[in-house]
DSSP file (Angstrom, degrees, kcal/mol; ACC not computed):
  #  RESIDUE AA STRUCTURE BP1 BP2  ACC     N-H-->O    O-->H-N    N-H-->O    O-->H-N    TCO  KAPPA ALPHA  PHI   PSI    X-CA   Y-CA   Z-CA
    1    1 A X              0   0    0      0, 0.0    13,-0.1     0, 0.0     2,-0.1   0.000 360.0 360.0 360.0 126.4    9.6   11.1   -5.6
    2    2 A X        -     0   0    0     11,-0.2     2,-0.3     8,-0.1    15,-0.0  -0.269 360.0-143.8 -77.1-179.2   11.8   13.5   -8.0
    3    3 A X        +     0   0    0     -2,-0.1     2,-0.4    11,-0.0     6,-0.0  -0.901  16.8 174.3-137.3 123.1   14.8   13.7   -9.5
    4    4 A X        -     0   0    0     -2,-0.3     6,-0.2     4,-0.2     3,-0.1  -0.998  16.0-173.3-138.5 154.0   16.7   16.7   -9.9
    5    5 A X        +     0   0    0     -2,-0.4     2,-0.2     1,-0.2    -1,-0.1  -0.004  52.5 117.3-114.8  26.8   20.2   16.9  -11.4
    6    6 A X  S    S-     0   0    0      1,-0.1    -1,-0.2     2,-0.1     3,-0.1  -0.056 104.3 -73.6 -86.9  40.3   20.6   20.5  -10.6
    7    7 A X  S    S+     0   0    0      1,-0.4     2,-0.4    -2,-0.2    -1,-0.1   0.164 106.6 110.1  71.2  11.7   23.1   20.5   -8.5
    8    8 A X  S    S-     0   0    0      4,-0.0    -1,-0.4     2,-0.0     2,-0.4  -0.879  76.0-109.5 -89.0 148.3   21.1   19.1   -5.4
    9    9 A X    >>  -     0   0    0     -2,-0.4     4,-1.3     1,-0.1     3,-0.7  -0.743  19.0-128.8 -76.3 132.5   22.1   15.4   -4.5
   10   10 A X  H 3> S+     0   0    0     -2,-0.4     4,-1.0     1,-0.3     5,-0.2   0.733 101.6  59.0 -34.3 -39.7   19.5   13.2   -5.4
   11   11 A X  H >> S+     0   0    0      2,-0.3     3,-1.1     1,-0.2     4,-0.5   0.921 104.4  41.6 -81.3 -35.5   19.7   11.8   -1.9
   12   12 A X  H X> S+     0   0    0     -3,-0.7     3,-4.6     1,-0.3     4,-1.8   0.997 116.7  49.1 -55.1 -65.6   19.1   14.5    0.2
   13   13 A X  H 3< S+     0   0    0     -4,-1.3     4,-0.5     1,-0.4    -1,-0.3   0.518 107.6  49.2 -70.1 -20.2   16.7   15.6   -1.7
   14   14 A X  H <X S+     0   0    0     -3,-1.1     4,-1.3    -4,-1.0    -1,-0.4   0.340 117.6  61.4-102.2   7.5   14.6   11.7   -2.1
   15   15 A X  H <X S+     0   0    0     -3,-4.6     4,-1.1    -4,-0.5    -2,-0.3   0.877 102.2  34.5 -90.3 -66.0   15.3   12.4    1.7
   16   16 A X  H >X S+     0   0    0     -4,-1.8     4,-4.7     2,-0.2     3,-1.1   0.960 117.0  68.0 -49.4 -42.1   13.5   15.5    2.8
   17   17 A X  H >> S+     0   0    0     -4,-0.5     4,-1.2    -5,-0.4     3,-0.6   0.925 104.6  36.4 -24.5 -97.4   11.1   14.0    0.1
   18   18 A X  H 3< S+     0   0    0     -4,-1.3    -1,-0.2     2,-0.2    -2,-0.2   0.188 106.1  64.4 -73.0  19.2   10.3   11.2    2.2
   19   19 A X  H XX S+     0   0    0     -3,-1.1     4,-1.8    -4,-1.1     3,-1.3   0.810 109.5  51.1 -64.5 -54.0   10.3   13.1    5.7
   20   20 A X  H <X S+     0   0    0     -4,-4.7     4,-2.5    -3,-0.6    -2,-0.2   0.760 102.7  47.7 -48.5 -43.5    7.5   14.7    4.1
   21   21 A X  H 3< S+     0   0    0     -4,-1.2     4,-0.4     1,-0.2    -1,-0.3   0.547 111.0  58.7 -93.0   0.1    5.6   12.1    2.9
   22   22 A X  H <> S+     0   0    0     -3,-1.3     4,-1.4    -5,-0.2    -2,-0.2   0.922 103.9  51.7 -42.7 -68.1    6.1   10.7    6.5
   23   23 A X  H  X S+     0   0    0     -4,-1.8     4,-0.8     2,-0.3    -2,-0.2   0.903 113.4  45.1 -19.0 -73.0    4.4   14.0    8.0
   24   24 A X  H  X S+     0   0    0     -4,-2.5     4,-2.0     1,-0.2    -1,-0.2   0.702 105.5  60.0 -67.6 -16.2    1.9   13.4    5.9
   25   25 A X  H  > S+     0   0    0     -4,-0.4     4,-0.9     1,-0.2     3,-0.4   0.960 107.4  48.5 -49.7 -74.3    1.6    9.5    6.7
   26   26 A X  H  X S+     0   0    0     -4,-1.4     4,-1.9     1,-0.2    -1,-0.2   0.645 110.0  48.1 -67.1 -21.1    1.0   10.3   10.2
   27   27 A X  H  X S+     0   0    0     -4,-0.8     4,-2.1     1,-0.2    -1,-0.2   0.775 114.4  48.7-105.0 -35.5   -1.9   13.0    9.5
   28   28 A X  H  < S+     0   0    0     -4,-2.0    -2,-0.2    -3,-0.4    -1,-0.2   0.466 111.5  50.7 -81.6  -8.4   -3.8   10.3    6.7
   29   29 A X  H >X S+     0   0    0     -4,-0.9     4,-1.1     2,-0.2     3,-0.9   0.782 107.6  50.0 -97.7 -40.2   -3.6    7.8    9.2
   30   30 A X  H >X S+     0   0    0     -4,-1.9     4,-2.5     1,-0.3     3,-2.1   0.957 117.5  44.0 -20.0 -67.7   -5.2   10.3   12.1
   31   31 A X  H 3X S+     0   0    0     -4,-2.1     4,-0.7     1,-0.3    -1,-0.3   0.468 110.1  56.6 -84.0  -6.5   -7.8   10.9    9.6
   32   32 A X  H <> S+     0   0    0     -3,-0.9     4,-0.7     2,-0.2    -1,-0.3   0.509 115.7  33.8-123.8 -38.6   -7.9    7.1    8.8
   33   33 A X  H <X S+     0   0    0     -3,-2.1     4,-1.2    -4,-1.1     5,-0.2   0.843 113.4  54.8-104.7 -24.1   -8.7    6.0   12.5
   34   34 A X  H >X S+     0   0    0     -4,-2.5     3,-4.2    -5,-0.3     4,-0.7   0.826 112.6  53.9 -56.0 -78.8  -10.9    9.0   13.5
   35   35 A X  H >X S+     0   0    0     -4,-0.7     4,-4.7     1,-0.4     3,-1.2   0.709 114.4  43.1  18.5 -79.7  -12.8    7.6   10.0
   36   36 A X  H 3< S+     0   0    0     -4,-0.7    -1,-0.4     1,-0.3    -2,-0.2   0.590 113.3  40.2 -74.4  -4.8  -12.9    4.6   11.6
   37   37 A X  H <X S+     0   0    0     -3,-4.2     4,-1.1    -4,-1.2    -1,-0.3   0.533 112.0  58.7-107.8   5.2  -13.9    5.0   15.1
   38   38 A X  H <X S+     0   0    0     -3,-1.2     4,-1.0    -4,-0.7    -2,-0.2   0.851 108.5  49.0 -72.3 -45.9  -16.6    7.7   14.1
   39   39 A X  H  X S+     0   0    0     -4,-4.7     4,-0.8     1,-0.2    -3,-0.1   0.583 111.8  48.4 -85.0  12.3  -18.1    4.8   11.8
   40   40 A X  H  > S+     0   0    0     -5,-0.2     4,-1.5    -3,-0.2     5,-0.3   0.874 112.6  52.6 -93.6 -31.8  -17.9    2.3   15.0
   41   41 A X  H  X S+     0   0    0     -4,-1.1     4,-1.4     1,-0.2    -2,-0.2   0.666 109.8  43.8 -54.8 -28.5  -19.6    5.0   17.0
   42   42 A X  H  X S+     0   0    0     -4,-1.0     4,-6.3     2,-0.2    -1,-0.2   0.970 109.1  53.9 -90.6 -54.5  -22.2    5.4   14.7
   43   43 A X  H  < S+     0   0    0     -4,-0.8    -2,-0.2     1,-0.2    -1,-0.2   0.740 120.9  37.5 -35.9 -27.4  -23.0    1.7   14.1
   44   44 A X  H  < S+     0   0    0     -4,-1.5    -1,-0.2     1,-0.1    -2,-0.2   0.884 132.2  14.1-112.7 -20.9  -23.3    1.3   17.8
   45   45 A X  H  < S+     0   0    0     -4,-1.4     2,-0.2    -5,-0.3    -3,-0.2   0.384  94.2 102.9-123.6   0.2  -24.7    4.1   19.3
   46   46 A X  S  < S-     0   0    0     -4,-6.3    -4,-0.0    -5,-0.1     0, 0.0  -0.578  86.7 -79.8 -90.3 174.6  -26.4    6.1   16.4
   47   47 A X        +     0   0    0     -2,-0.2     2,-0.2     1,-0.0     3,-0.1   0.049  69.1 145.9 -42.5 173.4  -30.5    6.0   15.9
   48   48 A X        -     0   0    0      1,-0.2     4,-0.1    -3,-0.1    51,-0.1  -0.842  61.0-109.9 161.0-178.4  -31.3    2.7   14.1
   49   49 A X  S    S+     0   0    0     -2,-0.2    -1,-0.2    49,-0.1    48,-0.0   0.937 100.4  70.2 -96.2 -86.6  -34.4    0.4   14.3
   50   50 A X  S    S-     0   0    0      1,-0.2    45,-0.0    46,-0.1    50,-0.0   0.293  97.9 -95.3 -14.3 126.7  -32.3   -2.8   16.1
   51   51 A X     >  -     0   0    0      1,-0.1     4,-1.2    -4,-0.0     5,-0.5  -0.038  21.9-113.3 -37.5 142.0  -31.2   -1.9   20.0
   52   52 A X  H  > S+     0   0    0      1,-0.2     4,-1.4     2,-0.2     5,-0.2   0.951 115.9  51.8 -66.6 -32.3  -28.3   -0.6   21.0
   53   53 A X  H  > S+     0   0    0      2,-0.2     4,-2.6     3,-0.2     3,-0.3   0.989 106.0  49.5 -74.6 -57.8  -27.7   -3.5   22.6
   54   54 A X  H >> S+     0   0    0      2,-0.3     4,-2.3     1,-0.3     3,-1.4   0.935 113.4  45.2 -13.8 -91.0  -28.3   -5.8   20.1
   55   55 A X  H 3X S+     0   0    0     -4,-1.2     4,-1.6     1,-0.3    -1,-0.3   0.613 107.0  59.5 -57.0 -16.9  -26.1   -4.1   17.6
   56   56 A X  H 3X S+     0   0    0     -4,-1.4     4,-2.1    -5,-0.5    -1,-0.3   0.920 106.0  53.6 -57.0 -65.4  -23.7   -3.8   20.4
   57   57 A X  H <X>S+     0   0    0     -4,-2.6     5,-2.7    -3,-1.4     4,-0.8   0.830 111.2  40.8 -23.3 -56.8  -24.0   -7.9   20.2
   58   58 A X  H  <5S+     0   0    0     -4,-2.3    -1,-0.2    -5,-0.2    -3,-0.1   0.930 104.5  63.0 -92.0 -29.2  -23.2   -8.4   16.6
   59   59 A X  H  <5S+     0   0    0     -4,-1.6    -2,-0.2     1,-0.2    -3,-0.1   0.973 118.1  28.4 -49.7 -51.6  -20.7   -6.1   16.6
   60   60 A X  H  <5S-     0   0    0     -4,-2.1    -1,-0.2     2,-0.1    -3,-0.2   0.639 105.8-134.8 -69.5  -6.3  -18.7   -8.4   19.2
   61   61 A X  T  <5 +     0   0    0     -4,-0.8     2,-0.2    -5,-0.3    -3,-0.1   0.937  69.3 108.4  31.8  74.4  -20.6  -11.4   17.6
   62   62 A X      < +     0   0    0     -5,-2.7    -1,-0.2     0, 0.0    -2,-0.1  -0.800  56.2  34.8 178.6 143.2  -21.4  -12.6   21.0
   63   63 A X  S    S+     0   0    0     -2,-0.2    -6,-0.1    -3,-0.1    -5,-0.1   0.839  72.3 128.8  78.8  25.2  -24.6  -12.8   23.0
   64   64 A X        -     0   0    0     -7,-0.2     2,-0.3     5,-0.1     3,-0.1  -0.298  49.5-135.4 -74.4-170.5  -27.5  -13.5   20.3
   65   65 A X        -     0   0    0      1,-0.5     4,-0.4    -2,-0.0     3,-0.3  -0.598  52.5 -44.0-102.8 168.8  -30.0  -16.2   20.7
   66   66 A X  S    S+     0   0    0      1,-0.3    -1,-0.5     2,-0.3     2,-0.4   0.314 121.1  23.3 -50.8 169.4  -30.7  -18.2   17.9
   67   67 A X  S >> S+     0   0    0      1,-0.1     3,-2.4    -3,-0.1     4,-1.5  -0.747 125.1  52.8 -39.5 -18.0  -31.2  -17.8   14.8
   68   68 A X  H 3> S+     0   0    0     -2,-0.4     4,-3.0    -3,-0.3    -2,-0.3   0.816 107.1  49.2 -60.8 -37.0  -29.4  -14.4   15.1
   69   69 A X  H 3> S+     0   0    0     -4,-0.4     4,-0.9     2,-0.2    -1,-0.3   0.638 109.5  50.9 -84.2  -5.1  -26.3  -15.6   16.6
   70   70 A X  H <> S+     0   0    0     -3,-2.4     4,-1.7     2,-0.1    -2,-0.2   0.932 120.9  37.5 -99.2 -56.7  -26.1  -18.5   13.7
   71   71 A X  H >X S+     0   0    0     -4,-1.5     4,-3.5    15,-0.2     3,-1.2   0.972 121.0  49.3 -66.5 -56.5  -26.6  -15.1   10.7
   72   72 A X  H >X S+     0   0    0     -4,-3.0     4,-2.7     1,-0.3     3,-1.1   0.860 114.6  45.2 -52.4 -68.4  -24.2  -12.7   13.1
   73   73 A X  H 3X S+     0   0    0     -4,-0.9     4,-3.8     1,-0.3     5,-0.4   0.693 115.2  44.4 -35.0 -37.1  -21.5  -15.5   13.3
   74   74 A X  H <<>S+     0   0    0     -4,-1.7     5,-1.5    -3,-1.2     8,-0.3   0.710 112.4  47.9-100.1 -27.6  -21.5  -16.3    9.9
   75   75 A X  H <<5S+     0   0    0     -4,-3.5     4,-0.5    -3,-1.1    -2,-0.2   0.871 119.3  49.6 -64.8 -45.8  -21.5  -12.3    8.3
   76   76 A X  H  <5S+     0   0    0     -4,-2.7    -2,-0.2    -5,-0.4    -3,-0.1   0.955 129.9   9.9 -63.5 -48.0  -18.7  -12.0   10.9
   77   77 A X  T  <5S+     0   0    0     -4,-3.8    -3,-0.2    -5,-0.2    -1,-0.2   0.864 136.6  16.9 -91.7 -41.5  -16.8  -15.0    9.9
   78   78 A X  T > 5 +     0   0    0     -5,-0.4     3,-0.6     1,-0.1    -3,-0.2   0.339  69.5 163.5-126.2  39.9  -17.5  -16.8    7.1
   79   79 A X  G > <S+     0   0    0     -5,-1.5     3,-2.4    -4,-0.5    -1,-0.1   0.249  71.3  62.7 -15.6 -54.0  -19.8  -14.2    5.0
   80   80 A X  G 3  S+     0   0    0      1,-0.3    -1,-0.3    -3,-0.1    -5,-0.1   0.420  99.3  62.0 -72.8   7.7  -19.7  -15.7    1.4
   81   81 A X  G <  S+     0   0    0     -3,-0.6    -1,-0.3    -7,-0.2    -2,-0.2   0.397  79.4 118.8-104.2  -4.7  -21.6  -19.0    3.3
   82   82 A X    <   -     0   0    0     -3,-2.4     2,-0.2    -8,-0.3   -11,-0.0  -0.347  49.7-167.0 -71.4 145.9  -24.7  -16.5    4.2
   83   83 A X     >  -     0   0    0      1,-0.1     4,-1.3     0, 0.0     5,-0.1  -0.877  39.1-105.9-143.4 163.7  -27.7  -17.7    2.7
   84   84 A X  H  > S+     0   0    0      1,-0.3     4,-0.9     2,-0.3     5,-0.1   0.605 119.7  46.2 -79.0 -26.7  -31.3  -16.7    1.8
   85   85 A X  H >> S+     0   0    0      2,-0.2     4,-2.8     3,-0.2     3,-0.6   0.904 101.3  63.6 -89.6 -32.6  -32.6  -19.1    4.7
   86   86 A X  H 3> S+     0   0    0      1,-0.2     4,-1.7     2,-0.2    -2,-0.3   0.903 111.4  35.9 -66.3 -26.7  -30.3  -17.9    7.1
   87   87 A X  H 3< S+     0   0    0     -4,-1.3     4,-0.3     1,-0.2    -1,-0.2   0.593 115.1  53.3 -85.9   9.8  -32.0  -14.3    6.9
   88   88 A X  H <X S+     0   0    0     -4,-0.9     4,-2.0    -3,-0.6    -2,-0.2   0.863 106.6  56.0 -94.9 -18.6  -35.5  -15.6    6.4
   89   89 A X  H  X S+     0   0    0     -4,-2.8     4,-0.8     1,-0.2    -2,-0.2   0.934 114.1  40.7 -57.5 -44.6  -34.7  -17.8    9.8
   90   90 A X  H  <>S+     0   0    0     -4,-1.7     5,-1.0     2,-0.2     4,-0.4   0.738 110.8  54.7 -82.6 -17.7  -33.9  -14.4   11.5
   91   91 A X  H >>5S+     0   0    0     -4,-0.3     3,-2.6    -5,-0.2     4,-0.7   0.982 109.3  51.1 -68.9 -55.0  -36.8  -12.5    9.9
   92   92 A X  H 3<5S+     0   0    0     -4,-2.0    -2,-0.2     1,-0.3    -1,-0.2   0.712  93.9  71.0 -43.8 -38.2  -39.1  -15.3   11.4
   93   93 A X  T 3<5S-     0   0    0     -4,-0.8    -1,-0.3    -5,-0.1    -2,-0.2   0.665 131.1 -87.6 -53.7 -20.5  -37.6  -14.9   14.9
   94   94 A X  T <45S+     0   0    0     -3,-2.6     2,-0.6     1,-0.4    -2,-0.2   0.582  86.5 136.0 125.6  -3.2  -39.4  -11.5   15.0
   95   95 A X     << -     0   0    0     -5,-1.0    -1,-0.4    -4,-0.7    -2,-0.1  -0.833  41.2-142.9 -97.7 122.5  -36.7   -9.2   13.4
   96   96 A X     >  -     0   0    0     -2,-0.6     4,-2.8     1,-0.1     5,-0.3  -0.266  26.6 -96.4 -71.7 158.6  -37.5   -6.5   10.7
   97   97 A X  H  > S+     0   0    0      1,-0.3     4,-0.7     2,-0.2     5,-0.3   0.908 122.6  43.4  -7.4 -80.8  -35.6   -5.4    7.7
   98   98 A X  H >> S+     0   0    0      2,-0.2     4,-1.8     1,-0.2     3,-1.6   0.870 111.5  51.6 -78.7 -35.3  -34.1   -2.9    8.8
   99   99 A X  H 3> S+     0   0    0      1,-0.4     4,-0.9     2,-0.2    -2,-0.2   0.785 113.4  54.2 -45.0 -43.8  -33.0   -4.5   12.3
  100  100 A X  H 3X S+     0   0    0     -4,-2.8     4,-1.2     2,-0.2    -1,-0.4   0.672 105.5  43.6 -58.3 -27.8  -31.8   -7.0   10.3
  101  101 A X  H <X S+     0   0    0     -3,-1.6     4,-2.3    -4,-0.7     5,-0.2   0.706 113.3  57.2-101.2 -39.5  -29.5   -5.1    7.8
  102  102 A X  H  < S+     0   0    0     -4,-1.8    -2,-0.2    -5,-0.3    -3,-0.2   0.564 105.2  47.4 -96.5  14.9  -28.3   -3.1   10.7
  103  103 A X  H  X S+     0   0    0     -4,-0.9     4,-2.6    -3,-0.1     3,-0.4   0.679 115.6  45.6 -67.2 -55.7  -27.1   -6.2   12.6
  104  104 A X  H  X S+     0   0    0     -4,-1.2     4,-1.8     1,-0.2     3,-0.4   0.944 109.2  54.5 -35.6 -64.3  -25.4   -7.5    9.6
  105  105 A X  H  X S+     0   0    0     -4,-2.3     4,-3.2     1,-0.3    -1,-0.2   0.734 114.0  41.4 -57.0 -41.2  -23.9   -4.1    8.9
  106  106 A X  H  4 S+     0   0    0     -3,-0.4     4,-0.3    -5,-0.2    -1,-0.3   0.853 110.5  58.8 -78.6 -37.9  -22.3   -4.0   12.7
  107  107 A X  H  X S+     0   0    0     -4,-2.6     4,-0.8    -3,-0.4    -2,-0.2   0.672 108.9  40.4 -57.5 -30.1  -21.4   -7.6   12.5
  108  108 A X  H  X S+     0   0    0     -4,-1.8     4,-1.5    -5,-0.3     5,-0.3   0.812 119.8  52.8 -81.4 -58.4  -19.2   -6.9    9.4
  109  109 A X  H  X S+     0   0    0     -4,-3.2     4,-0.6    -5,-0.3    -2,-0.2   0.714 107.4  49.8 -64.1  -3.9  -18.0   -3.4   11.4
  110  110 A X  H >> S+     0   0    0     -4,-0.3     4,-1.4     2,-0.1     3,-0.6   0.868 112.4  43.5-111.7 -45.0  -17.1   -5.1   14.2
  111  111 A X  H >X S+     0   0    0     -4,-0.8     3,-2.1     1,-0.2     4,-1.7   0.919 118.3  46.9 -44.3 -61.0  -14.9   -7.8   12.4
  112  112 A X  H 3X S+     0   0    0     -4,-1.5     4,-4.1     1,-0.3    -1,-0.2   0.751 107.2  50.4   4.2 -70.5  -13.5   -5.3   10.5
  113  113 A X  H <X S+     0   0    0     -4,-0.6     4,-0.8    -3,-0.6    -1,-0.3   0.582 113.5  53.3 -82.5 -12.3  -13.0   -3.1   13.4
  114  114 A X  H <X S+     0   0    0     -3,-2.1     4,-1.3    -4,-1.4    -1,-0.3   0.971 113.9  44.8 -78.3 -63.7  -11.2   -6.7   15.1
  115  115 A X  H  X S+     0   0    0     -4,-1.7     4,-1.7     1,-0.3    -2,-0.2   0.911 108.9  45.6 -68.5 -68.0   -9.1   -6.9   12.2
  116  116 A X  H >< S+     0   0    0     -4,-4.1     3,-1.0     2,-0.2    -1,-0.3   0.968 116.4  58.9 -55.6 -46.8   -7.7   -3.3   11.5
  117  117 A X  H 3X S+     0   0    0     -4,-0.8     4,-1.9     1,-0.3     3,-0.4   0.841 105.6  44.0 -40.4 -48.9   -7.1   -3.5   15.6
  118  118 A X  H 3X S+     0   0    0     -4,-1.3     4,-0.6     1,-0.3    -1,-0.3   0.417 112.6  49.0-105.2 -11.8   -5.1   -6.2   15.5
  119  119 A X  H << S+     0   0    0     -4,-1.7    -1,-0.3    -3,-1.0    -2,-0.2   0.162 108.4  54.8-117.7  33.9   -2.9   -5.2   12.6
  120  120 A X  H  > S+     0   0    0     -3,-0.4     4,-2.7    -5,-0.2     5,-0.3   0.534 110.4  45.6-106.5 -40.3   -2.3   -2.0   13.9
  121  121 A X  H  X S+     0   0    0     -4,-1.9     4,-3.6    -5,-0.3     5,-0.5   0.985 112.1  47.7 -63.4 -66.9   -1.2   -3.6   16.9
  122  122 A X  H  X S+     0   0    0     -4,-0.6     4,-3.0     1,-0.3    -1,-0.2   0.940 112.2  58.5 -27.8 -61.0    1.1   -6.2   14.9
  123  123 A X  H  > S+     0   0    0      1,-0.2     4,-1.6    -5,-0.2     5,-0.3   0.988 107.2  42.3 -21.3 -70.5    2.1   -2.9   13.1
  124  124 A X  H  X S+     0   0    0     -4,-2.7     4,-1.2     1,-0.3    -2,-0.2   0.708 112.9  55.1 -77.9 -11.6    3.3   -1.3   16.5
  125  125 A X  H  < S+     0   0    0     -4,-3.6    -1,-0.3    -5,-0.3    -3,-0.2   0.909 108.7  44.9 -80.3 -38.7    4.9   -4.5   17.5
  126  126 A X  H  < S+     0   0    0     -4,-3.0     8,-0.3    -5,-0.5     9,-0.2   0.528 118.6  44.7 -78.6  -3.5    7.1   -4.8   14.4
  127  127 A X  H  < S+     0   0    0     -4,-1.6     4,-0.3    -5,-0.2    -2,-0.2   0.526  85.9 123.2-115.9  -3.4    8.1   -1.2   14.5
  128  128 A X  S >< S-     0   0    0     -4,-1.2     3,-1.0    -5,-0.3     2,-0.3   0.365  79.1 -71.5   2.8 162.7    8.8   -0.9   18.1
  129  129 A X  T 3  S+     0   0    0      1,-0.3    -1,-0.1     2,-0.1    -2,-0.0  -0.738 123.8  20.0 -87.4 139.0   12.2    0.3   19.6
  130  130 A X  T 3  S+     0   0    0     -2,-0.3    -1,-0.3    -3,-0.1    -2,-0.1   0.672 114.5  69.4  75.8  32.0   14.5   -2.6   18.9
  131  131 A X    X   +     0   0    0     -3,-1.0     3,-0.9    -4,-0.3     4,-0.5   0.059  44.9 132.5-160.6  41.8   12.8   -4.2   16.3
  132  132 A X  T 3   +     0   0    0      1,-0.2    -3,-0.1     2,-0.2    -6,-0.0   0.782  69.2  73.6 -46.6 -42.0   12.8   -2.2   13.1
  133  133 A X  T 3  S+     0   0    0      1,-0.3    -1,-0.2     3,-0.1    -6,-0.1   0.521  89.8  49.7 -38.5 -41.9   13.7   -5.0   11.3
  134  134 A X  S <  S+     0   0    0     -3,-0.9    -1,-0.3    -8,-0.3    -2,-0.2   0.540  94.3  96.6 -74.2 -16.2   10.4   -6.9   11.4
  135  135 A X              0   0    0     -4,-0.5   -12,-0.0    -9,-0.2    -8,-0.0  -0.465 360.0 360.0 -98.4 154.6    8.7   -3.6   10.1
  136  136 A X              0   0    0     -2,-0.0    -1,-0.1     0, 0.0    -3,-0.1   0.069 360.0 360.0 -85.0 360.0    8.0   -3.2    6.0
């Protein structure tokens, strides 16, 4: 934001100001979810080692069997408890490296992708028609 004392009023002028950076608000947040549903797209449907189905699985961190559903649950939720036994338990089930780092990796992108969902919605609920007030 400027200031100019040249015979514009400040307020129009912190006004057009911040139509603008509105405009642009709406066009960085475009680019912000295309961003973000290109990288669920990719996690779920591009090549990888793991199945599509699988990695379809941790992203929704739902539908492993054991040990995988114990490692998905716990990237998805409580991450900083993941431990060196829980990925040799899932290496031992019969899962490689890389099938393993790209379950984790979809299991963090699909909480994520739960999270940003649900405060965009919480977003569109506080700024709603008749509710401006809740909004920030």
């Amino acid at each position: 934001m400027g200031v100019v004392f040249s015979g514009t009023p400040i307020v129009v002028y912190m006004r057009v100001e911040a139509q603008t950076a509105k405009e642009g608000a709406v066009a960085d947040e475009d680019k912000k979810r295309a961003a973000h549903l290109a990288l669920v797209d990719r996690v779920l449907n591009g090549e990888g080692r793991a199945s599509a189905e699988d990695r379809a699985r941790a992203f929704s961190n739902d539908g492993l069997s054991p040990p995988l559903d114990a490692l998905i649950g716990k990237v998805a939720d409580r991450p900083a408890q993941v431990t060196a036994e829980d990925l040799a338990a899932a290496k031992a089930s019969g899962c490689t490296e890389d099938q393993l780092f790209e379950l984790v990796v979809c299991a963090a992108v699909g909480q994520s992708a739960r999270l940003y969902e649900a405060g965009l919605a919480a977003l569109a609920e506080a700024t709603a028609e008749g509710r401006p007030d809740r909004a920030t």
